[in-house]
C-alpha positions in Angstrom: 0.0 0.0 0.0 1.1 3.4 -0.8 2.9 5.2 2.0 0.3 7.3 4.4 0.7 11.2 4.6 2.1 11.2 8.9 0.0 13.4 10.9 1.6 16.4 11.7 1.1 18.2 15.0 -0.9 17.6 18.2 -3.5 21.0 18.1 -4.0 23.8 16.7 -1.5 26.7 16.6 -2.9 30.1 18.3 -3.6 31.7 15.0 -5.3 28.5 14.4 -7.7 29.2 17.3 -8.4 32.8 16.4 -9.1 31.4 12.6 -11.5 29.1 14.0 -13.2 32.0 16.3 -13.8 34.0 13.5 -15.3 31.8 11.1 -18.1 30.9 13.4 -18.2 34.0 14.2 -19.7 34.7 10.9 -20.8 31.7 9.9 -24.1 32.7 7.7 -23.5 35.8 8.2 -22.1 38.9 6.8 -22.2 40.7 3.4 -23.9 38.8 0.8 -24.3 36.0 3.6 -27.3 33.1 2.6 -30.5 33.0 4.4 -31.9 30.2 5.6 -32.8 28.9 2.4 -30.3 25.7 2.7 -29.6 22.5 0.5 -31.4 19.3 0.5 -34.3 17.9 -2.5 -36.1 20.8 -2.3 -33.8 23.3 -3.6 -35.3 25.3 -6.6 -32.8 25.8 -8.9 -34.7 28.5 -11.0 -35.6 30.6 -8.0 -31.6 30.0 -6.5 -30.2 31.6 -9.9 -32.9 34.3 -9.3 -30.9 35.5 -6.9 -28.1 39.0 -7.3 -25.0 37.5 -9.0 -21.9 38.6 -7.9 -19.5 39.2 -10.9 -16.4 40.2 -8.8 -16.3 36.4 -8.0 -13.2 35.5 -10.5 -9.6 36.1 -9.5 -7.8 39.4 -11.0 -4.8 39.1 -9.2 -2.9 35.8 -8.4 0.1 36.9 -7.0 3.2 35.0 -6.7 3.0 31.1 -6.5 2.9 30.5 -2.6 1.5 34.3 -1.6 -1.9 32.2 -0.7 -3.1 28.8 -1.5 -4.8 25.9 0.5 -7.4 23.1 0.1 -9.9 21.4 2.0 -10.4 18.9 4.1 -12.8 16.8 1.8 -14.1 17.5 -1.1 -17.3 17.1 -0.5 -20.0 17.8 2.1 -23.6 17.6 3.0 -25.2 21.5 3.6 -24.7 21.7 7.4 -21.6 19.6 8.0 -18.3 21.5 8.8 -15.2 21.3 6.2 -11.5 22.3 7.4 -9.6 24.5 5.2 -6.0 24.5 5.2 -4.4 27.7 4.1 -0.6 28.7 4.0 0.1 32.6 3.0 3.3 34.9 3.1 0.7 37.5 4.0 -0.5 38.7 7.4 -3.9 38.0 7.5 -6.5 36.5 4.8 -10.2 36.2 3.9 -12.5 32.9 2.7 -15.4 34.4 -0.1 -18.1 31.2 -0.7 -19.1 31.1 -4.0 -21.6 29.0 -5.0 -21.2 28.9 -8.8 -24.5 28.6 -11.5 -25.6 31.2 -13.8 -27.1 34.3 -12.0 -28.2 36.6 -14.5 -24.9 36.0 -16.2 -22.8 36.7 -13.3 -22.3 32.9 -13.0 -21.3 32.8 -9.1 -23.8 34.1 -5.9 -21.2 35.2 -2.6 -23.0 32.7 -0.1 -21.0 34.1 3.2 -17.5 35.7 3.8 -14.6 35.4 6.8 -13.6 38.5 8.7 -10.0 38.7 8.5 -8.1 35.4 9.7 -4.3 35.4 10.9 -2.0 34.2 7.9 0.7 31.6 8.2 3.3 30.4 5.9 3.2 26.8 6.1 6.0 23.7 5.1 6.7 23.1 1.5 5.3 19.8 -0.2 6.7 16.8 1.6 7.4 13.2 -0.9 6.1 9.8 -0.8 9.9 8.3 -2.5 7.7 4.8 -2.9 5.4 6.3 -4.8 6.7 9.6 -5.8 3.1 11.4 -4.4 3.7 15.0 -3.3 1.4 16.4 -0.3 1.3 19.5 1.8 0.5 18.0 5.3 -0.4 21.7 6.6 -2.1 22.4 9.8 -5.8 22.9 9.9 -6.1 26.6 9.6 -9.9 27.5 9.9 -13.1 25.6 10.0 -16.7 26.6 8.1 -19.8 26.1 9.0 -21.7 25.1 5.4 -25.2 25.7 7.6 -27.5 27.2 5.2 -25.5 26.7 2.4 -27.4 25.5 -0.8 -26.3 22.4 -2.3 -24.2 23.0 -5.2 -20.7 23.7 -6.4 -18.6 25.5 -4.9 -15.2 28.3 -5.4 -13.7 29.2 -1.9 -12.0 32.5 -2.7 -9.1 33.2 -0.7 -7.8 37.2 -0.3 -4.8 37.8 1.4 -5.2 40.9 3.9 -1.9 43.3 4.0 1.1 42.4 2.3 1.5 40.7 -1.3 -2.0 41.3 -2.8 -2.9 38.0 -3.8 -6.3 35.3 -4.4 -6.7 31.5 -4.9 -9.4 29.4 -5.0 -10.1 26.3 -3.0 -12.8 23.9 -5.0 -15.7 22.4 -2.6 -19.0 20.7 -3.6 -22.1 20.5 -1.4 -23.3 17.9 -2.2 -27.3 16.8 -2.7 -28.7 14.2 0.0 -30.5 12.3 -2.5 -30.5 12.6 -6.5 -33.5 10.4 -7.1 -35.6 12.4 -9.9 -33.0 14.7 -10.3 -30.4 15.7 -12.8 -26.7 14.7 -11.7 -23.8 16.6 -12.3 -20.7 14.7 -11.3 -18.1 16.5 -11.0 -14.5 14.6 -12.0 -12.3 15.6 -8.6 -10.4 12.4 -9.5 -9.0 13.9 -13.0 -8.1 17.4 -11.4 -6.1 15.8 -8.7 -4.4 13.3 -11.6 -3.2 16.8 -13.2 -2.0 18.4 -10.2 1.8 18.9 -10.3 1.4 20.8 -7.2 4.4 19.6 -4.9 6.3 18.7 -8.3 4.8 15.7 -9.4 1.4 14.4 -11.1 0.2 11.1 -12.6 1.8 11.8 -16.1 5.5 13.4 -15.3 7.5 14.4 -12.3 10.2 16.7 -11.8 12.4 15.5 -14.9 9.8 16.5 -17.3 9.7 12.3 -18.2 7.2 9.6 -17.7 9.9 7.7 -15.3 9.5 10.4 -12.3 5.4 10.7 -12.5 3.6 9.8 -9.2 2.3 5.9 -8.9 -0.4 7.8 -6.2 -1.6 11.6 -5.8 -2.7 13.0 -2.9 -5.8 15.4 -2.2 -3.9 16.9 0.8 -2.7 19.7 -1.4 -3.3 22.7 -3.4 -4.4 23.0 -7.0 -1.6 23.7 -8.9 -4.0 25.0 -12.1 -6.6 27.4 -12.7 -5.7 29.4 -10.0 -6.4 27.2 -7.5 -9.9 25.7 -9.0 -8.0 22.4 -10.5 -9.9 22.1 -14.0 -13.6 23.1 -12.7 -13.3 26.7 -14.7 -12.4 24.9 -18.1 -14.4 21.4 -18.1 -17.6 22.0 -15.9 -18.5 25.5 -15.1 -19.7 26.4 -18.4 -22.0 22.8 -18.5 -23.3 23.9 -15.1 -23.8 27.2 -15.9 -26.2 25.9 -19.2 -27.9 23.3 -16.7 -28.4 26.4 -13.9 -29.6 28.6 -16.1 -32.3 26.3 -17.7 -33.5 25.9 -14.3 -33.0 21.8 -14.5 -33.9 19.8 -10.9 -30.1 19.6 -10.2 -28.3 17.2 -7.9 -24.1 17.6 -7.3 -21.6 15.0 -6.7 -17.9 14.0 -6.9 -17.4 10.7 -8.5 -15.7 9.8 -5.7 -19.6 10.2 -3.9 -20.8 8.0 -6.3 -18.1 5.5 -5.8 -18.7 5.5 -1.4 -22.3 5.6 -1.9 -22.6 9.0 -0.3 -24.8 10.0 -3.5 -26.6 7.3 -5.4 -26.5 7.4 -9.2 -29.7 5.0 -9.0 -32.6 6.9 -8.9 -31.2 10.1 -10.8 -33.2 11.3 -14.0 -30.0 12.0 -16.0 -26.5 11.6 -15.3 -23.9 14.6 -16.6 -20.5 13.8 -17.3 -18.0 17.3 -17.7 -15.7 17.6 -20.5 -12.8 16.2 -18.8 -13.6 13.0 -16.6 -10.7 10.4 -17.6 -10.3 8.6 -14.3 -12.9 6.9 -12.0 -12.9 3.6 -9.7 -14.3 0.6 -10.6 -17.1 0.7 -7.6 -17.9 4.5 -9.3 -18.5 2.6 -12.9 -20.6 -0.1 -11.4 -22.6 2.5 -9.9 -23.2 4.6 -12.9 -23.5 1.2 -15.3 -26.2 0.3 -12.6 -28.2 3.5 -12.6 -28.0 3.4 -16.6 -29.4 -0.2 -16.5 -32.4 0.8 -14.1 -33.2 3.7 -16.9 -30.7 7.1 -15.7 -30.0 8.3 -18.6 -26.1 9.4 -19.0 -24.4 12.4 -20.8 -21.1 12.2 -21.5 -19.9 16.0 -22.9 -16.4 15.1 -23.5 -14.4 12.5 -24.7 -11.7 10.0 -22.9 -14.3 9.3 -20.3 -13.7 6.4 -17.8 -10.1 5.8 -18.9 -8.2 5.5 -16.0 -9.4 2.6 -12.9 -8.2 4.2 -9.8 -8.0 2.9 -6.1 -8.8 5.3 -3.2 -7.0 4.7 -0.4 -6.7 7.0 3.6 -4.3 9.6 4.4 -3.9 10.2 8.1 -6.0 12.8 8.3 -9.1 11.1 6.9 -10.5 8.2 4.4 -9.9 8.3 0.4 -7.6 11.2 0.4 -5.1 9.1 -1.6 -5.8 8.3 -5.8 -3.1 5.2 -6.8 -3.0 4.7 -10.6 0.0 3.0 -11.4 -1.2 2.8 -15.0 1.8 0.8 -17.2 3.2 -0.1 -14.1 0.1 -2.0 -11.9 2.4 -5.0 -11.4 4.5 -3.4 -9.1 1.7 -2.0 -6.9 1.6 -3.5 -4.0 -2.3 -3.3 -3.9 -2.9 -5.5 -7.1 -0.3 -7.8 -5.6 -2.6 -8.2 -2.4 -5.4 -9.0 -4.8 -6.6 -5.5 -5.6 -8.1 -5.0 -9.0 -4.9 -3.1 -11.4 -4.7 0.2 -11.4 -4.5 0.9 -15.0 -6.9 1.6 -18.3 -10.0 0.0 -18.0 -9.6 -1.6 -21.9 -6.5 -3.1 -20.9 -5.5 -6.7 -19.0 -4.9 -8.4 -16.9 -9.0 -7.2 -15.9 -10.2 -5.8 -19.4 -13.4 -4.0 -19.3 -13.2 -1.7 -21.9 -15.1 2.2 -21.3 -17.0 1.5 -24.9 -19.4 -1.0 -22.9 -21.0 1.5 -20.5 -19.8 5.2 -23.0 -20.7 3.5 -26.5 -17.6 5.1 -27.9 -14.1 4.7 -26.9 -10.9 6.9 -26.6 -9.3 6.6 -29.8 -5.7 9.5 -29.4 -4.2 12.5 -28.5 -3.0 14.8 -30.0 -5.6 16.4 -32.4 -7.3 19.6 -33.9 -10.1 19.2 -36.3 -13.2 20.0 -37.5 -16.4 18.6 -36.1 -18.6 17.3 -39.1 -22.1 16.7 -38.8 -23.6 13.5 -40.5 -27.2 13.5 -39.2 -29.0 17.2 -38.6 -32.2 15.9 -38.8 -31.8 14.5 -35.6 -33.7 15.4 -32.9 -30.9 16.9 -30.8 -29.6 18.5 -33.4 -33.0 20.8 -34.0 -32.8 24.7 -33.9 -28.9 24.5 -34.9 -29.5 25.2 -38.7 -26.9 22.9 -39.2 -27.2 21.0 -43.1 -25.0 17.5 -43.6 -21.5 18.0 -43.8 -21.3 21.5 -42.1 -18.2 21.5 -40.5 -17.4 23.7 -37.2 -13.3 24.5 -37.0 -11.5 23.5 -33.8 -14.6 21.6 -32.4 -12.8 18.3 -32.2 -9.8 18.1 -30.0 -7.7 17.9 -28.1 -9.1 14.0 -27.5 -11.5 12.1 -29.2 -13.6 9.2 -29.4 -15.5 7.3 -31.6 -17.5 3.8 -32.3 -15.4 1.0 -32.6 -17.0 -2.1 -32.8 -13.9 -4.3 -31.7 -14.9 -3.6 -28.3 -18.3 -3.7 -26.9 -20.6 -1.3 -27.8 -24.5 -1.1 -26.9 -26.4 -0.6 -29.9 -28.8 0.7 -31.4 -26.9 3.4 -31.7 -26.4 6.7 -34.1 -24.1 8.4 -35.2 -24.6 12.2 -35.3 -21.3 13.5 -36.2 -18.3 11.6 -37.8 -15.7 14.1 -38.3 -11.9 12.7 -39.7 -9.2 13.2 -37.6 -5.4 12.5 -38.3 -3.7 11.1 -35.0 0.1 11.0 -34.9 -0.1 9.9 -38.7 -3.0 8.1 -38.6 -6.2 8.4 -40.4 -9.5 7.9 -37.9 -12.9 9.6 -36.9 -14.4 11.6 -34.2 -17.9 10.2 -33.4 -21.1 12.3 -31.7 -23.6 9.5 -30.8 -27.0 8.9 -29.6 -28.0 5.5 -28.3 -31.4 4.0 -26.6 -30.7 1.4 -24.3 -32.7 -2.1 -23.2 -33.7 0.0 -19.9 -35.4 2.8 -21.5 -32.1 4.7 -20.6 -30.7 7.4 -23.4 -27.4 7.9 -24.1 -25.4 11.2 -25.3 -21.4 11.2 -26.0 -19.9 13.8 -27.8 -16.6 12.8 -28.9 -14.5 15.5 -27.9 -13.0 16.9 -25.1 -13.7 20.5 -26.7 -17.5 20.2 -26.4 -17.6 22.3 -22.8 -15.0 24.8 -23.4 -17.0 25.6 -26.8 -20.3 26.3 -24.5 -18.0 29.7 -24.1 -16.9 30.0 -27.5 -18.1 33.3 -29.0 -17.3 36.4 -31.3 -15.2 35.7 -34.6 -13.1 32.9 -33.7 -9.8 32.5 -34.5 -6.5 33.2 -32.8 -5.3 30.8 -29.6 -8.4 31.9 -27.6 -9.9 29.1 -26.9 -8.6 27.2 -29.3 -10.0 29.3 -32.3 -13.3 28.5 -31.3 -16.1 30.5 -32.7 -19.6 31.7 -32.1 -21.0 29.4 -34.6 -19.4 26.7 -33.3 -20.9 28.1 -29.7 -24.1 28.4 -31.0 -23.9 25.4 -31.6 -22.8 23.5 -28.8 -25.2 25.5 -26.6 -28.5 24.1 -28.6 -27.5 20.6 -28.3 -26.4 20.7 -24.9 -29.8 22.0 -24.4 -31.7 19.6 -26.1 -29.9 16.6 -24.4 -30.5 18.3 -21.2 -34.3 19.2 -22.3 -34.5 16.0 -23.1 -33.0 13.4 -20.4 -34.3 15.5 -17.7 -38.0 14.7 -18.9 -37.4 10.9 -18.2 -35.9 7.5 -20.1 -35.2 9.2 -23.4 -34.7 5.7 -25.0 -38.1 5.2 -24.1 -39.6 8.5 -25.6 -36.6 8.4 -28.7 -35.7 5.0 -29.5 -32.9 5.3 -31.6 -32.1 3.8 -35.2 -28.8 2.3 -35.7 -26.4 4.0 -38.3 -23.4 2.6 -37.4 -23.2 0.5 -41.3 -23.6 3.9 -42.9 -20.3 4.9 -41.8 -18.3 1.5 -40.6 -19.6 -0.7 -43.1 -21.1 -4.2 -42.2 -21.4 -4.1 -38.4 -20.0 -7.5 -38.7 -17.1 -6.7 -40.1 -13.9 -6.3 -37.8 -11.5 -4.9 -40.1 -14.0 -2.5 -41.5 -15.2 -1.5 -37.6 -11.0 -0.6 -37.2 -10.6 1.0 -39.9 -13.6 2.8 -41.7 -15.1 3.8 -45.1 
């Protein structure tokens, strides 16, 4: 088993103390504090996003890489429960802004409650795991929040540091719902940010010689986000989905996928399940969840692409249960888990425990790196109505920078169509980019879109071009945004393979379904 993080220190310092004084001190209250509307199934998403935005909530002025940062405790908790923050900061003193993030008139973020000023301490650089190569912080517990009267929802803690070094980070934080049953899930892919953190040097992909050979064999979720100021990959793969599903007004539950995985929210039950642009690695007690929900009628959107890559083990910290993500990938033999008779902690498609992602996903991860059009095959589809779109329109940029497509060497549920099949070039070689709609045997419908660009093009606006965001344009926006709301229109009204069965077209672009080497290679 992978080396636990040692506990560090016996109570808290007396900065500590007054940090915790003066968060209850406030606790619900204070400017732009909540009332006691609070969390649970009854939440009204429409009349929450009626509510004064606040559009000062994004971060103007990082500072320099340790001036403030910190993390929480868990990354999840029910409305009510109490969540330790851990904060180090060069400055003197610091606040905590909750932002609970949704649309808002546009403003896309509501201030929930706010600290009073809480004593700043620089805390110890990251510490190493040389086993496993996992970085952590191991910080001291700083301050603890009261989420009482919080709504359920997701969450940017906004850190300001108080005298010295002007500075902000964020510290990401889901409340989650109680129950999702008749509700819309968004699952949000805490797993893949922390697999991306270098923070403390090191990440599941490289380490501090730039090469595969010094990458962590575990990561840790004691620590900081390294990226998006502090908010891990939330801001680029989910908050523009969630700001679409807010500002429909959808019935909305919120999860981690680690939630799904312990059980603390159950998939089964949910109207629709959403999947972000970016959810690569889950556990395999999270994708017998989801496949279980699916098969009891959940419908599941997948708007991205190299979904349910990675199988992951959770394993405890010292400071509290399934703070530590192992994925050994290449290397599972040498874990010491798998040799204990844990499943491997590598791709899901690959032995010695193959269960390839194409079986629950009807598509499958098919490379990295590209940049291509996005080609539509079928717009008289129903989710493709109001778009305008004609067959063959093409929309620059839209497919990238991963892709998946049907491939019918590995399992794949079926009936199934194919809405857009858009040629990529891989490394050299010739394959396709596949949109898909499928009705399954529970009534269950099922959305993928192929590419990891799909969210980040919710944003896409204006003329295009150029390196923002990836040359994405408002057509291609456009778009996005009226599919996205049709799937969401459409899976939140019930099993959508029920009320839109679909009608296989995988022959009209892979040749005889029977056909392996015309599956592989296409026509």
């Amino acid at each position: 088993m992978a080396q636990r993080q040692p506990r560090r220190g016996v109570g808290p310092a007396r900065r500590q103390v007054l940090g915790f004084a003066a968060a209850a001190a406030l606790s619900g209250a204070g400017p732009g504090a909540a009332s006691a509307a609070g969390g649970g199934p009854g939440l009204d998403v429409r009349e929450e996003n009626s509510r004064p935005g606040a559009a000062d909530w994004r971060i103007t002025r990082p500072g320099a890489a340790r001036a403030v940062e910190g993390y929480a405790d868990r990354d999840s908790v029910l409305s009510g429960e109490r969540v330790g923050l851990r904060v180090s900061t060069t400055a003197p003193a610091f606040t905590v802004s909750a932002y609970r993030m949704g649309w808002y008139g546009g403003a896309r973020a509501r201030l929930v409650w706010r600290s009073p000023a809480v004593p700043g301490v620089l805390q110890g650089a990251a510490r190493t795991d040389p086993a496993t190569r996992m970085a952590w912080a191991g910080w001291e517990r700083t301050l603890g929040l009261d989420t009482g009267g919080w709504p359920e929802g997701s969450y940017l803690l906004r850190l300001d540091t108080v005298g010295g070094e002007r500075a902000q980070r964020f510290v990401p934080l889901t409340v989650r719902s109680a129950s999702a049953a008749g509700r819309v899930l968004f699952v949000h892919a805490t797993a893949t940010w922390q697999a991306y953190n270098r923070w403390g040097g090191a990440d599941l992909y490289e380490g501090p010689t730039g090469k595969k050979g010094s990458r962590s064999l575990a990561v840790s979720f004691e620590r900081p986000y390294r990226s998006g100021h502090g908010a891990g990959l939330f801001l680029t793969y989910e908050a523009p989905l969630l700001a679409v599903a807010e500002r429909m007004g959808l019935p909305l539950a919120y999860a981690t996928g680690l939630d799904l995985a312990r059980g603390r929210t159950r998939a089964r039950g949910a109207v629709a399940l959403l999947s972000p642009g970016h959810d690569e690695y889950w556990s395999p007690e999270q994708r017998r969840h989801v496949a279980a929900a699916r098969d009891s009628g959940t419908n599941l959107a997948v708007f991205g692409a190299n979904c349910c890559y990675r199988r992951v083990r959770f394993e405890d910290s010292a400071t509290g249960p399934d703070r530590i993500m192992v994925c050994y990938k290449d290397d599972y033999a040498l874990d010491p888990g798998y040799r204990g008779g844990l499943p491997p902690t590598n791709d899901f498609r690959r032995s010695p425990e193959p269960d390839p992602e194409s079986g629950l996903l009807g598509v499958i991860y098919d490379g990295y790196p590209v940049d291509a059009p996005y080609v539509v095959s079928r717009p008289d589809h129903w989710l493709l109505a109001g778009t305008g779109a004609v067959a063959g329109d093409a929309f620059a940029h839209l497919v990238g920078v991963e892709y998946d497509r049907v491939d019918l060497r590995y399992p794949t549920p079926r009936p199934i169509e194919i809405l857009a099949h858009s040629p990529v070039v891989c490394k050299g070689r010739a394959s396709y980019a596949d949109t898909v709609y499928a009705s399954l045997p529970s009534g269950a419908g099922l959305f993928a879109a192929g590419t990891m660009r799909w969210v980040e093009s919710l944003e896409a606006r204006g003329a295009g071009g150029g390196k923002a965001n990836h040359g994405l344009d408002g057509r291609a926006g456009r778009f996005t945004r009226t599919v996205t709301e049709n799937v969401l229109r459409a899976f939140a009204a019930g099993p959508a393979g029920c009320a839109r069965p679909a009608v296989d077209t995988v022959a009209l672009h892979y040749g005889d379904p029977g056909s392996p080497e015309e599956a592989a290679t296409g026509v």
